[in-house]
C-alpha positions as CSV (number, residue, x, y, z in Angstrom):
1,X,0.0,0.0,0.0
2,X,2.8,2.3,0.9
3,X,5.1,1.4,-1.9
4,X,3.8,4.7,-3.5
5,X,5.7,6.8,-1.0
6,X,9.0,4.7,-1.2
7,X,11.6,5.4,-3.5
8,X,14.1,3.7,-5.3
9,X,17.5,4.7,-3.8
10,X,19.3,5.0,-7.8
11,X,16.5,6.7,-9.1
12,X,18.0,10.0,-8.9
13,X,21.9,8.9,-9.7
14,X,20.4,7.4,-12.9
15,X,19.1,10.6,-13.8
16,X,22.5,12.3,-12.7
17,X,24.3,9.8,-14.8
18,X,21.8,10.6,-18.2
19,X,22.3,13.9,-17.1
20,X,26.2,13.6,-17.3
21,X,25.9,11.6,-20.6
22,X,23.8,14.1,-22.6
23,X,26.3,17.2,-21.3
24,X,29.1,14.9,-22.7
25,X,27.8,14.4,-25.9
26,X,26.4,17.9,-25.9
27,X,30.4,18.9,-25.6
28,X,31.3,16.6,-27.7
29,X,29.3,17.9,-30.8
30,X,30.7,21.1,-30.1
31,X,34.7,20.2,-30.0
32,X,35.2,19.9,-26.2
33,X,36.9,16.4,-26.1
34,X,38.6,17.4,-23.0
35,X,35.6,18.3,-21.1
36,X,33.9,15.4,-22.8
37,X,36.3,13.4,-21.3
38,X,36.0,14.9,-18.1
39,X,31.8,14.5,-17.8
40,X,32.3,10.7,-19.4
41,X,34.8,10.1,-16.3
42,X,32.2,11.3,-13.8
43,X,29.3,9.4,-15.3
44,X,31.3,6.5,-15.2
45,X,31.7,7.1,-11.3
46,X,28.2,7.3,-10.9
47,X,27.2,4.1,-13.1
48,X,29.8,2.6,-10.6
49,X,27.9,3.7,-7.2
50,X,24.5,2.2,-9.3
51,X,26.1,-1.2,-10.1
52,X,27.1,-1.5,-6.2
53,X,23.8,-0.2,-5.0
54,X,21.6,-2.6,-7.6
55,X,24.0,-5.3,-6.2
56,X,23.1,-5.4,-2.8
57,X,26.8,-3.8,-1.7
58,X,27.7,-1.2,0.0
59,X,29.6,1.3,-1.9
């Protein structure tokens, strides 16, 4: 009944880590490999922390 109210604890660092990718290929398009690189590095960080959480681990 409640499950309305609870949330799912990578729900928002899944939208971080969109949010990440689509600055990254935002950047990209527009000749920033170097910050690309730099956004790619932090979404991959995040994706990390969701693997472990999705796992069952603690990260």
């Amino acid at each position: 009944m409640f499950t309305l109210f609870s949330t799912c604890p990578t729900r928002q660092l899944r939208k971080d880590y969109n949010l990440l990718m689509e600055r990254a290929h935002f950047v990209r398009d527009k000749g920033n490999i170097s910050r690309y690189i730099l956004l790619l590095v932090q979404a991959e960080k995040v994706w990390e922390i969701i693997e472990v959480l999705e796992s069952g681990g603690a990260p």
